[in-house]
N, C-alpha and C positions, 0 to 999 in steps of 0.2 A: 431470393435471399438478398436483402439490401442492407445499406448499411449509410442512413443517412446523414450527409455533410450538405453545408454552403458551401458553395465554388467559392476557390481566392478568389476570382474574378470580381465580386459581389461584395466580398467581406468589408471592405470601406464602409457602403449602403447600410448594411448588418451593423456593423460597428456605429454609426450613428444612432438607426434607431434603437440600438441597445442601450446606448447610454440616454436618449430621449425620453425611456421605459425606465431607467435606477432615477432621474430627476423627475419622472411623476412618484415615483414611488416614495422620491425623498421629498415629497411636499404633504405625507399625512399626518396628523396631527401626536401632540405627542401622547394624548391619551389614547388613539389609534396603535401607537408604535409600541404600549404598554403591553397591552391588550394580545400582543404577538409571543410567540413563545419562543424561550432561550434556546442555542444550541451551546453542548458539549462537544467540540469535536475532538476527538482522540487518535492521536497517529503513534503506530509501533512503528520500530524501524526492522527489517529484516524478518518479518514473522509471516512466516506459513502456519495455516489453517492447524498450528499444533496446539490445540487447545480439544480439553475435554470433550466439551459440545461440540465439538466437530468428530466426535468418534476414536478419538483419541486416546482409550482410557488410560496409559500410562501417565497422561499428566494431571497435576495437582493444578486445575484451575479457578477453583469455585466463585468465584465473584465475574467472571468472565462467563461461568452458567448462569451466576445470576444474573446477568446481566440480559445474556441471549434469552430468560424466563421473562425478564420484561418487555421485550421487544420480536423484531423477529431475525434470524441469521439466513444468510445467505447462501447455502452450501456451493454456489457457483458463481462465486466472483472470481473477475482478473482483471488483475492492473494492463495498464496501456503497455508498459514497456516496465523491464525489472531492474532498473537503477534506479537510486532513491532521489536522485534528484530531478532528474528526467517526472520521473512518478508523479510527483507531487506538485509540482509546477501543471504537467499537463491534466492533474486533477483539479489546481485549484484553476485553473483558464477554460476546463470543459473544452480544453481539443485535443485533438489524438497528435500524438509524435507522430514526425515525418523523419527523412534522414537530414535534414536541415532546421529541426524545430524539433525541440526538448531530446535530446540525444544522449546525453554524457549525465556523471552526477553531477557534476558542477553546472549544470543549468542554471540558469536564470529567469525566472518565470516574468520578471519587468524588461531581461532581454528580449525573450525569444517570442514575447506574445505583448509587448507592450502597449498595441492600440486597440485590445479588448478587457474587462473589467474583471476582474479576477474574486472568486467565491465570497471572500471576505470584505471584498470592497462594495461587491452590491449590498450585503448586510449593515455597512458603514453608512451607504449611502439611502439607506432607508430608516434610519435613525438607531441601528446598531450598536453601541460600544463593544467595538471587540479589539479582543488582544490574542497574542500569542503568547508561550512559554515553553520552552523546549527545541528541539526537534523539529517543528512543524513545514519550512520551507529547508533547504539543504544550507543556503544562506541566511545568515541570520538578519542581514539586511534587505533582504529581497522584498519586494511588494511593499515597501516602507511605507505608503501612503494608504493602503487598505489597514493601517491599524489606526486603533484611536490611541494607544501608544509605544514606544518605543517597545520593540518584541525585545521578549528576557532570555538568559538563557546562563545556568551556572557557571561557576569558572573553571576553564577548561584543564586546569590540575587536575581536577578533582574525576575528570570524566572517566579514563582508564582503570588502572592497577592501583592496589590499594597497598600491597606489599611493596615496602622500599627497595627492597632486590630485583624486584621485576622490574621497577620504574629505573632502575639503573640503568639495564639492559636498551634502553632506548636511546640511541645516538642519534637518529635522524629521522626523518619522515617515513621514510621508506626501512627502516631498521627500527623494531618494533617489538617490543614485551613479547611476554606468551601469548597464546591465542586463549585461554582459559587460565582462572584464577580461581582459588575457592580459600578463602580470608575470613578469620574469624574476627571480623571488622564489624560494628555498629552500622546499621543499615543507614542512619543517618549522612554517614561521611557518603555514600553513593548520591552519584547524578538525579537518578529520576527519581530516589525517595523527596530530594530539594526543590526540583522539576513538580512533584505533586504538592510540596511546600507548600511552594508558590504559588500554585494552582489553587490551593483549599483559601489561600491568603485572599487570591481575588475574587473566587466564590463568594468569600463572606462578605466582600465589600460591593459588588457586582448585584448580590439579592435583595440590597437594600437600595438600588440606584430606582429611578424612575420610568428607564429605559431597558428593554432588553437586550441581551449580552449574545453575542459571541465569541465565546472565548476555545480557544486550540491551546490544547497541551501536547505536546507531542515528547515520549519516552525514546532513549536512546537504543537500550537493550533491547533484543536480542542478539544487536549487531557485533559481532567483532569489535574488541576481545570479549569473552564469556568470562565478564566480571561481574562478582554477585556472592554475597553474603553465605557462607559454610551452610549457614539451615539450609538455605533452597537447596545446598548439593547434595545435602541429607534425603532429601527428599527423594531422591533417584541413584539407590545403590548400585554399585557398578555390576554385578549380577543380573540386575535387573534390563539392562540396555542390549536391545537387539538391534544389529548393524543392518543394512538393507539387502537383500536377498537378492538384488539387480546393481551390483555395482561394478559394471561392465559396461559397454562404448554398445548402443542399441545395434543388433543386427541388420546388416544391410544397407546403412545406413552410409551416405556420403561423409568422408571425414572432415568436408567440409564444417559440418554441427560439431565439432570438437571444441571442448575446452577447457582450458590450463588453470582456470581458478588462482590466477595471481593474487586477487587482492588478499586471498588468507597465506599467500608465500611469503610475504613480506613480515609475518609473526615471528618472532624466536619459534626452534623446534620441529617448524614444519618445512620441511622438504623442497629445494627452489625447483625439481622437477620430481615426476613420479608418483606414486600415489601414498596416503600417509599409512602408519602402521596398523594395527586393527588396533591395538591396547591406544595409540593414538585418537582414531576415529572414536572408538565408546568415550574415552574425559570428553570430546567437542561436542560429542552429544547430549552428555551431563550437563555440560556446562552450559549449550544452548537450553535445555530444558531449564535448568536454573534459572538461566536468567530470562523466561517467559512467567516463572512464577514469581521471580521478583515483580515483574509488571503488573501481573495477575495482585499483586498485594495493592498497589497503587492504586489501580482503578476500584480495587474494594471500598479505599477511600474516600474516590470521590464518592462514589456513590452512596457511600453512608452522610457524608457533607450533606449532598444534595437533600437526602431527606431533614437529614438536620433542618436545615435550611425553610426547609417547608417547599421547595421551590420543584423538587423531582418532577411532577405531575404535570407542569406545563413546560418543562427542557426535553427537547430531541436531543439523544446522543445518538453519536455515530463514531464507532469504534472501527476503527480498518489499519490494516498493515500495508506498507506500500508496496511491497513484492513479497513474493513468497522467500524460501530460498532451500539449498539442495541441501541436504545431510551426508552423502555420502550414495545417491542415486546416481547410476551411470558412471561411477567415479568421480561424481565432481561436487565441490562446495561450490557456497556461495551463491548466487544468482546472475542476473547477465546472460541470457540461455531465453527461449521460447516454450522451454519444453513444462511440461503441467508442474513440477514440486514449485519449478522458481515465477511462473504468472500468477498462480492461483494465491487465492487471497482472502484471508476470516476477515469479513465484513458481518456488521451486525447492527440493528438501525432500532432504536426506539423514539417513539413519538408518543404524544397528547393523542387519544383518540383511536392509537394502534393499538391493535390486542395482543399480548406477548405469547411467548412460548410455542411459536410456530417456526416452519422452517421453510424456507424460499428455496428451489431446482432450477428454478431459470438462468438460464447464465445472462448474468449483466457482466459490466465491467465500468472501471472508474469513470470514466466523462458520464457516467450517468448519474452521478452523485451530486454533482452540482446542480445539476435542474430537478433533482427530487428535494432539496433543499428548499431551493426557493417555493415550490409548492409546498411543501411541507407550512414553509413560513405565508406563505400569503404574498409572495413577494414577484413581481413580475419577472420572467426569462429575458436574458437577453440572447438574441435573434441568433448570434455567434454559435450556440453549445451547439457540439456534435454528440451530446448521448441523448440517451431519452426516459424521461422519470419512473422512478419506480414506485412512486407513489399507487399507481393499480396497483402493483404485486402485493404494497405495504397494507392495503385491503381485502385484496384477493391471493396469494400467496402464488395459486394456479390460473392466473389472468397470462393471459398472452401478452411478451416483453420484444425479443428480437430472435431471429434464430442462428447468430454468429457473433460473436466478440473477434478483432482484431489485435492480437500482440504484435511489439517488436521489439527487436535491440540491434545495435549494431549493424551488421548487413543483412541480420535475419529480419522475416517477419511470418507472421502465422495466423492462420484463422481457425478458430475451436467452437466449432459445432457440437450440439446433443449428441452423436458419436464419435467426431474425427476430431482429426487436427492434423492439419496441411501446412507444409512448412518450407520456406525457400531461404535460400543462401546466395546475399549477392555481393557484389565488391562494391568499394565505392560507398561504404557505408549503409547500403542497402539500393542506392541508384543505380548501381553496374552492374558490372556483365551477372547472370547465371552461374554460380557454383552448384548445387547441391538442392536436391527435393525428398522431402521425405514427407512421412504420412502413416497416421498411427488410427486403428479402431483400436479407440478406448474401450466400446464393448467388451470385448473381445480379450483386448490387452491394456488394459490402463493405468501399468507401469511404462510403457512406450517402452518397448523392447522390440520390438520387430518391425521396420518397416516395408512399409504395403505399397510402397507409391510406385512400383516397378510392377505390380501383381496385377495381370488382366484381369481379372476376379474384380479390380476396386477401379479400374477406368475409368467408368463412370461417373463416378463422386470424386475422384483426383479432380477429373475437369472442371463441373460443377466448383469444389472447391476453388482451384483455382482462377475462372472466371470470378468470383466474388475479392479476391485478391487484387486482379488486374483490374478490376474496377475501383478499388481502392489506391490505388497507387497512382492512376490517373489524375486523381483529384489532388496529389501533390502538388501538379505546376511546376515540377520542377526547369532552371533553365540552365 
């Protein structure tokens, strides 16, 4: 069970002829560079696999099924690590977070990775025009030099609360509106209907250029607060919402894995300790459902654009969330955690050439997204990425991928195998001492309710597992 990286040692070497491979690339012509086909990239923030076509039936997603009918979804992706900044930095650089590299949300992906080429900048630099809008990096300034121009992003009025009572309630950074709102407000005044604005704005001027596009839209919702138009709240009566049937601290488990779900403490309403009320828990859930079908309206859009446009049939979209995140599993919101609600992640990938309406089991995970891209597009790897294409899969659905993905956060980290998932707790960020091991068969149990990593019965594959960990963690370097 391996899980290939470049030694730092080497990464210099790599980093050359990586970029040696984006200036062959950016020497082809430009009726070459035509002839390539568009990406859509689409980033949600905060969204676990809650959508219809992932089995979901309670939600209203249909343009998100249509979408998975054009292409194929993933039923087992997971991001590197589940904070949104962290995530998306080490998606678009194709390396995995260390405890010293992509860690926090506030990452920097021009910080912490700046002497290798980052997803949009090889696109750039193969005759790409691409942009951002939204969402897309955690900073709106970040990767400044991979756009062709200045990344957009609404004005942050407008991002939150729609009710002037709520917007009152906000005194400080940390002192914050309700965690859900349901406003019988014009869809227009919200973020990411302006976000898709935007989006359809440059579509139309982008399908008439000479060059192909890469453009990133990236939607706010479903993140905190669950702000979003009365219809979507219509949509999921409060009778209808089932709270989770595990929302208890897993058995056995070190309380080291604990955690306090700050960032929804800091809402009006919700509790600065202890866990929320149930009549509580069901609006957050409302409200998080809502505002997944706000997006779910969004993306209808583009993708009606795109036909408009004439242009659907040679654009790769790729629609992905950059963590999952908890509902009320184990006791905890939010994300920031190892455990499966807050890694796992709806990705869903259509291409030129791809046959839709299939469903991929393999587990990948994010750093594999950037080198199925550039295959996708015809465009050389640079020698850096640590994932690996899923271009087979995207032909073969049941083509042999890897057999372990690698999460982390904080001082956790975790390896999730076709059954397990093995899981450690260290200080230090994840560099120090030993806290805490646990270890779940998903088989078996895949609520992760009981852990096994004590059970002579699972020896065996505890070791295994965590031999493939310390092999990972080697390749840190750290000093």
């Amino acid at each position: 069970m391996t899980l290939r990286h470049p030694n730092r040692a080497i990464l210099p070497i790599l980093v050359f002829f990586s970029m040696l491979s984006i200036l062959l690339g950016a020497s082809a012509t430009s009726s070459q560079a035509a002839e390539r086909p568009n990406v859509l990239f689409i980033a949600v923030d905060d969204l676990r696999p809650e959508i219809f076509c992932f089995g979901v039936e309670k939600m209203v997603t249909p343009n998100l099924d249509r979408l998975a009918e054009r292409g194929v979804k993933f039923d087992r992706a997971y991001c590197n690590i589940a904070v949104c900044g962290a995530s998306r930095a080490s998606l678009m650089k194709g390396l995995r977070p260390t405890p010293t590299r992509f860690t926090s949300y506030l990452t920097r992906a021009d910080n912490d990775a700046a002497d290798v080429p980052s997803l949009p900048m090889v696109f750039k630099q193969a005759g790409y025009h691409t942009a951002s809008n939204g969402k897309v990096y955690h900073h709106n300034n970040d990767d400044v030099e991979a756009w062709s121009r200045p990344s957009w992003r609404p004005d942050k009025s407008s991002l939150w609360w729609a009710l002037p009572e709520n917007r009152a309630l906000v005194t400080g950074q940390r002192i914050r509106g309700p965690a859900y709102e349901a406003a019988d407000e014009p869809e227009e005044s919200y973020p990411d209907h302006q976000i898709c604005d935007k989006t359809l704005a440059d579509l139309r001027q982008l399908a008439g250029q000479d060059k192909p596009f890469f453009l990133a839209c990236g939607f706010y919702r479903p993140h905190l607060p669950f702000v979003a138009p009365k219809k979507y709240w219509d949509l999921y009566p409060t009778d209808t919402i089932r709270l989770p049937d595990n929302r208890y601290f897993p058995r056995d488990l070190p309380d080291a894995f604990n955690y306090t779900w700050g960032e929804m403490r800091a809402y009006h309403g919700i509790p600065k300790q202890g866990p929320v009320s149930d009549e509580t828990a069901v609006q957050l859930i409302r409200g998080y459902h809502a505002c997944v079908s706000l997006v779910d309206a969004q993306v209808g859009r583009l993708l009606d654009e795109l036909e408009k446009l004439g242009v659907a049939d040679n654009t790769i979209i790729v629609f992905w969330g950059d963590h999952g995140w908890q509902l009320g599993e184990h006791g905890f919101w939010c994300k920031h955690t190892n455990f499966e609600v807050a890694s796992r992640t709806p990705l869903l990938i259509a291409a030129p050439g791809v046959e839709g309406g299939r469903v991929c089991r393999r587990i990948v995970e994010y750093v594999d997204i950037y080198p199925t891209l550039c295959d996708l597009a015809g465009l050389p790897k640079p020698a850096h990425l640590q994932g690996m294409s899923m271009r087979p899969l995207l032909a073969d659905v049941q083509a042999e991928h890897k057999e372990a993905v690698i999460t982390r956060h904080g001082g956790g980290d975790a390896v999730r195998t076709d059954g397990f998932r093995y899981m450690e707790m260290h200080t230090k960020n994840g560099a120090g001492q030993l806290q805490g091991i646990g270890m779940f068969d998903l088989k078996k149990d895949p609520g992760e309710n009981q852990n096994v990593a004590e059970d002579p019965a699972y020896a065996q594959v505890r070791s295994r597992l965590q031999g493939v960990l310390d092999a990972e963690r080697k390749k840190w370097n750290l000093k």
